[in-house]
C-alpha positions in Angstrom: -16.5 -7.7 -94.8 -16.4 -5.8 -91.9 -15.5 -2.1 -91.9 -12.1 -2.4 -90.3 -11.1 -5.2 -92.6 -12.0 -3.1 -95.1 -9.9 -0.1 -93.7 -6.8 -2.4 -92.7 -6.9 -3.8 -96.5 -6.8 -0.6 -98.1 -4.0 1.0 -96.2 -1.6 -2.1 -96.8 -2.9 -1.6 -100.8 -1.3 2.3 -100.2 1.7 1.3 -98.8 2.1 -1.4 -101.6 1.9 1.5 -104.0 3.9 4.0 -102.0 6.7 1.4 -102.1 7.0 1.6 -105.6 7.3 5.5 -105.7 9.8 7.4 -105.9 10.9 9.5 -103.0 11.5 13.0 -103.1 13.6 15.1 -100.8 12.5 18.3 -99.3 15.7 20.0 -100.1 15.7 22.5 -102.4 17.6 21.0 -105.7 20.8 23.4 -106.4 22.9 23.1 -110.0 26.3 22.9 -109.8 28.1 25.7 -108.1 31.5 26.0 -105.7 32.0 28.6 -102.7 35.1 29.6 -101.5 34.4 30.5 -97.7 36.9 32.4 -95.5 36.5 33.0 -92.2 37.1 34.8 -89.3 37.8 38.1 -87.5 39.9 39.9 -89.3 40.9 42.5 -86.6 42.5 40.0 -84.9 45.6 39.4 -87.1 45.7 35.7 -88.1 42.1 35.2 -86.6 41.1 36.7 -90.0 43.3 34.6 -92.5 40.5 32.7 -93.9 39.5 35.7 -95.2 42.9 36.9 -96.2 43.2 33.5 -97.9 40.4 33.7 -100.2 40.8 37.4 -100.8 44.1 35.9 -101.8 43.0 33.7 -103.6 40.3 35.4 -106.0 43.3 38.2 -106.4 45.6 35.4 -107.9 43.8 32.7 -109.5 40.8 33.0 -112.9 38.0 30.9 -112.1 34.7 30.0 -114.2 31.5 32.1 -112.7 30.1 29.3 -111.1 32.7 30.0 -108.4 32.3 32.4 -105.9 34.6 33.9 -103.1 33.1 35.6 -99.8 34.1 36.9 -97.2 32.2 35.3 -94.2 33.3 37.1 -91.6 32.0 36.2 -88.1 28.8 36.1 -89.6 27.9 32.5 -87.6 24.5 31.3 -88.9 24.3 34.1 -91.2 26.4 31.8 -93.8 23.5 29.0 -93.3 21.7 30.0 -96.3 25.2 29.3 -98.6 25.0 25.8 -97.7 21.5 25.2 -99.9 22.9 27.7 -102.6 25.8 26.0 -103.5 27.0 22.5 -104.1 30.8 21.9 -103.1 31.7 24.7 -100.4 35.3 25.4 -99.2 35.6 26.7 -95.8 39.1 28.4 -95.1 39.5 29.2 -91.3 42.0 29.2 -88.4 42.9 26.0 -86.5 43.5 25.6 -83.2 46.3 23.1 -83.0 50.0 22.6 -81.0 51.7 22.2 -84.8 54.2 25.4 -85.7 52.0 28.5 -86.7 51.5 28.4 -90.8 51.2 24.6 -90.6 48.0 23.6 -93.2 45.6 21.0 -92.5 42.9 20.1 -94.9 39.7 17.8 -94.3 36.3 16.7 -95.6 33.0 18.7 -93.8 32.3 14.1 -93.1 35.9 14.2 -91.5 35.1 17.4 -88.9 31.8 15.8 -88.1 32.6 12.2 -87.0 36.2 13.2 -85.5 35.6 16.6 -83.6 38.4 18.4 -85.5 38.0 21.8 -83.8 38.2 25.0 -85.7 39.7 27.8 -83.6 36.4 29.9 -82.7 37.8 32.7 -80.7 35.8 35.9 -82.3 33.0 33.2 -84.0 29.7 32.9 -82.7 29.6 29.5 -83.8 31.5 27.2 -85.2 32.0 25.4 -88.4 30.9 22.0 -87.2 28.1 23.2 -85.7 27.7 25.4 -89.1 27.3 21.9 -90.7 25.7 20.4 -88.6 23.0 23.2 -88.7 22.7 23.0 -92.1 22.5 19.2 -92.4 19.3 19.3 -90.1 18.0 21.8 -92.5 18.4 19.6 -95.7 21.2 21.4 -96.9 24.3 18.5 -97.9 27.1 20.2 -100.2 30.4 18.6 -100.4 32.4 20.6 -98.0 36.4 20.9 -97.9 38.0 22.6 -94.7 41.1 23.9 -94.7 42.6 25.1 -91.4 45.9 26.9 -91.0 47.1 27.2 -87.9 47.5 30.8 -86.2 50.8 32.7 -84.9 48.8 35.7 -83.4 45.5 36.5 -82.5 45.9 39.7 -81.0 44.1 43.2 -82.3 45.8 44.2 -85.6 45.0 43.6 -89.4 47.9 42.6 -90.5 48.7 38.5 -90.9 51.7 37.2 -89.0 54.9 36.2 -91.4 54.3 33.0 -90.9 50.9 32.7 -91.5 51.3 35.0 -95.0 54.2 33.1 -96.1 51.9 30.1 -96.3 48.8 32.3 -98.8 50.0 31.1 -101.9 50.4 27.4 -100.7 46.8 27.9 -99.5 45.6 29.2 -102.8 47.1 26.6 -104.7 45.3 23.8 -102.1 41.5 25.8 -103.1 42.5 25.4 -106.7 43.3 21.8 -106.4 40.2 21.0 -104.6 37.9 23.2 -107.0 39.4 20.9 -109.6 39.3 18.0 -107.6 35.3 18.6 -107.6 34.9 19.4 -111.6 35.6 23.1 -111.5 38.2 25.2 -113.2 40.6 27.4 -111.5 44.0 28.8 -112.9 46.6 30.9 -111.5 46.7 34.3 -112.8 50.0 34.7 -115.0 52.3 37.2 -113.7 50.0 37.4 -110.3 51.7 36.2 -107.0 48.7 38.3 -105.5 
């Protein structure tokens, strides 16, 4: 038999075997764990609510350790390593939309990818689709929840607009549902309105 039979024989006898393997992915394997993202700029009034909201949030609900709450700032594709250290992230931000200021709108990470749902991005460096999209190409798939609230004012200050505040403990109550909604606990603090 000559050699490149040979050769041609033994490389359809690998990929036989490889098809019967298992395949493995590169990304790193991470137990279960939920984030509670806000973000923006939080000198910018209601450019910083997803902050305020999860601030809000950890100040008025009790939740299991396998929960966290950051702030993320403007910190862009510093928050990339989060997405292959925890599981089920949700992302609080401001949304730019036409709807009354306060109005909440909440969507898969799948939803913001194949429809364009734009996040308002005014003080980011980059935004949460491309965020995902970053961390996708880097192996990194955790169930993602968005919810965007849509801004009054974005000018210098730190206080939140009325309408935008009025709306933190509907918000709170929409990051406990969905922390439930993916197997976590999360209960609101008796006697805390936050």
């Amino acid at each position: 038999m000559p050699y490149g039979y040979i050769f041609l024989f033994l490389i359809k006898q690998k990929m036989k075997i490889a098809q019967n393997q298992p395949t493995y992915k590169l990304a790193r394997k991470t137990k279960k764990r939920a984030l509670v993202l806000g973000v923006g700029n939080i000198i910018l009034k209601d450019d910083g609510l997803g902050v305020r909201t999860a601030e809000f949030f950890e100040r008025a609900y009790s939740f299991g350790s396998d929960v966290s709450c950051i702030d993320g700032g403007t910190a862009g594709t510093g928050l990339l390593s989060l997405f292959s250290e925890f599981s089920h992230i949700i992302i609080i931000d401001a949304l730019s939309s036409d709807s009354l200021p306060g109005t909440i709108y909440t969507f898969s990470g799948e939803a913001l990818k194949k429809n364009g749902a734009r996040l308002k991005t005014s003080a980011h460096s980059i935004g949460i689709k491309d965020l995902l999209d970053l961390a996708a190409f880097e192996g990194s798939h955790p169930a993602v929840s968005i919810i965007g609230i849509v801004p009054s004012d974005i000018s210098p200050g730190l206080e939140l607009s009325d309408a935008v505040s009025e709306k933190l403990p509907e918000a709170a109550r929409i990051i406990s549902d969905t922390l439930k909604r993916f197997g976590f606990k999360a209960a609101k603090r008796k006697g805390r309105d936050a």
